[in-house]
C-alpha positions as CSV (number, residue, x, y, z in Angstrom):
1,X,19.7,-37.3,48.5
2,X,20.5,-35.3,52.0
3,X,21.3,-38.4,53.3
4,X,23.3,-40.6,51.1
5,X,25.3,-37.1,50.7
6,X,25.9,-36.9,54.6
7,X,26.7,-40.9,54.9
8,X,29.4,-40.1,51.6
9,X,30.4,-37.8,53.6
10,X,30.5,-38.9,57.3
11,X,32.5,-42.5,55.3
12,X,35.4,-39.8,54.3
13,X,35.3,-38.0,58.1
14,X,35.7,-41.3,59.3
15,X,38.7,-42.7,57.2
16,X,40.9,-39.7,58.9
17,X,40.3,-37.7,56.1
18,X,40.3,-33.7,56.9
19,X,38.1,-30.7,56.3
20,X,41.4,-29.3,53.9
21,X,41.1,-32.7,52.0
22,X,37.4,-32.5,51.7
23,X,36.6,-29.1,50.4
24,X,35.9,-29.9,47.5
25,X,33.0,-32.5,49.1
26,X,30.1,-30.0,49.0
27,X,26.4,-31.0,48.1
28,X,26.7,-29.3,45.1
29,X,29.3,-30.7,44.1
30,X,27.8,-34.2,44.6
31,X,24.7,-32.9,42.9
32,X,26.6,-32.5,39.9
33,X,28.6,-35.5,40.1
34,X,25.4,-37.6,40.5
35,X,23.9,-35.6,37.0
36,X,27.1,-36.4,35.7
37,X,26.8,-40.0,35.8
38,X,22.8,-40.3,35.0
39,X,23.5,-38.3,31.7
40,X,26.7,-39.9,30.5
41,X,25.6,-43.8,32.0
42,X,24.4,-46.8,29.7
43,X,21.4,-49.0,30.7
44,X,23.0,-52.6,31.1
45,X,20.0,-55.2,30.1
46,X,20.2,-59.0,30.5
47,X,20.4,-60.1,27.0
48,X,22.0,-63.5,25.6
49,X,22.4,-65.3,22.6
50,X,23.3,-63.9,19.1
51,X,23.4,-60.2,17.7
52,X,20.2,-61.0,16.5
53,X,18.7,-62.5,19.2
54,X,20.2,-58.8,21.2
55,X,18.7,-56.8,18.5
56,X,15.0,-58.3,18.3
57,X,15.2,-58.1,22.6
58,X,16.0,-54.7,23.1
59,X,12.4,-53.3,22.5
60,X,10.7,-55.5,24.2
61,X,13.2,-55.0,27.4
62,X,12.8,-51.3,27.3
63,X,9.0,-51.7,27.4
64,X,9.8,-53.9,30.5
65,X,12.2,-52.2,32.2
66,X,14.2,-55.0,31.9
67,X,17.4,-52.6,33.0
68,X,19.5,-54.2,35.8
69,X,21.6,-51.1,36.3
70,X,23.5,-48.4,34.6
71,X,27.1,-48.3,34.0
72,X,29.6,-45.5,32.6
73,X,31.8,-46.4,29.3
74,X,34.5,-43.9,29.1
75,X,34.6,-43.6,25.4
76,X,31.2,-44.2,24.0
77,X,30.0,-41.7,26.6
78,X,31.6,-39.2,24.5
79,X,29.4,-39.7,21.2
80,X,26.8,-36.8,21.1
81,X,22.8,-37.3,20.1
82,X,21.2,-37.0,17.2
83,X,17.6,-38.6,16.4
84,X,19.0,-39.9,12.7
85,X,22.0,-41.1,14.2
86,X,24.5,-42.4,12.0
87,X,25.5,-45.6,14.7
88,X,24.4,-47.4,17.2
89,X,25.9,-48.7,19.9
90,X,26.1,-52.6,20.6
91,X,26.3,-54.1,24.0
92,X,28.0,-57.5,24.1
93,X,26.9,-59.5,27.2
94,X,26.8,-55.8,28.6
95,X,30.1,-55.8,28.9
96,X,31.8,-54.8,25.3
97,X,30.3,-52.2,23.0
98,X,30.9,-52.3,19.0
99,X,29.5,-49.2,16.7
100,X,27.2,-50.3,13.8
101,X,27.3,-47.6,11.0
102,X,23.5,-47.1,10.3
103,X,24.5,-45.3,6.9
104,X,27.5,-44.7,4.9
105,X,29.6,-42.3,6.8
106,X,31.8,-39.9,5.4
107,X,35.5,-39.0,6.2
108,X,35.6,-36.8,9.0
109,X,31.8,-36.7,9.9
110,X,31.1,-37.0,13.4
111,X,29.7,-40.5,14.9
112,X,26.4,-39.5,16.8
113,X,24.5,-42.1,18.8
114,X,20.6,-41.5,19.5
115,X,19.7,-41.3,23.1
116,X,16.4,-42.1,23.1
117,X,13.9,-43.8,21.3
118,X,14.1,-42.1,17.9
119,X,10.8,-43.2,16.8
120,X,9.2,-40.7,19.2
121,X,7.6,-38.3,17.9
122,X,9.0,-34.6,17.9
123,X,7.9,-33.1,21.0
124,X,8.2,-35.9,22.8
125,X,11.7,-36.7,21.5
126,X,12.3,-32.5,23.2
127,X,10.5,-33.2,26.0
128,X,12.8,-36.5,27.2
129,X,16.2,-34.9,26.3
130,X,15.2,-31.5,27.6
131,X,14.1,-33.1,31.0
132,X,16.4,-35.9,31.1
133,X,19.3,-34.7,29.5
134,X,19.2,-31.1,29.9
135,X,19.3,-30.1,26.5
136,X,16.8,-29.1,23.3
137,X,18.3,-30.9,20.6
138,X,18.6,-29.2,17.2
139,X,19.5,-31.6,14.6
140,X,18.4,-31.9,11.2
141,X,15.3,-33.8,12.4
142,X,14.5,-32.1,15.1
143,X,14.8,-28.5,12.9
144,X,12.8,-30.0,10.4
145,X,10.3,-30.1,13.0
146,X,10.0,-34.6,12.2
């Protein structure tokens, strides 16, 4: 990380850029940016064909690693987790995202999205958001101790 830190910064020393207009470049500061994006960024897959044909692939392309990158989406990277979400988010060619309601939703209730794979059990559902996330999620399910 020392390294693509200094070429990020050596790039801006080289465009003409000052130490004024650089401050704010710190390592830290790119540490943070950096979590920043691995937290709030969406795995893009290769998957064609039908919703259907999305659906029944996305296990099996997890399981594989079948990820060609990650990408951040401005407003679905605002839905919080929940392990019995109430939607999911659906990737269109990777490109477009549409929200399936899971349940019937009420007025007002807050759309949650499940981070990870919700058929984990319990501490291993903690485990992954608390190390990869940075948080110890305390929905419902997770209270319940399911």
């Amino acid at each position: 990380m020392e390294k693509e830190y200094q070429l990020l910064r050596n790039t801006f020393e080289d465009a003409g850029f000052t130490d004024e207009q650089i401050a704010f470049l710190t390592k830290q500061w790119y540490i943070d940016v950096l979590a920043r994006i691995r937290i709030n960024s969406f795995r893009i897959e290769l998957a064609l064909g039908s919703y259907v044909d999305i659906l029944l692939s996305a296990a099996a392309s997890v399981d594989a690693e079948a990820a060609v990158g990650n990408a951040i989406y401005m407003l679905p990277s605002f839905y919080n987790h929940d392990c019995d979400p109430n939607v999911h988010i659906l990737w269109i060619e990777s490109v477009n995202a549409k929200l399936k309601a899971l349940r019937d939703i009420e007025a007002g209730e807050e759309l949650r999205i499940c981070y990870i794979d919700a058929s984990m059990d319990h501490d291993a559902r903690q485990a992954i958001l608390s190390e990869g996330f940075g948080f110890h999620c305390k929905c419902a399910r997770c209270i319940s101790n399911d």
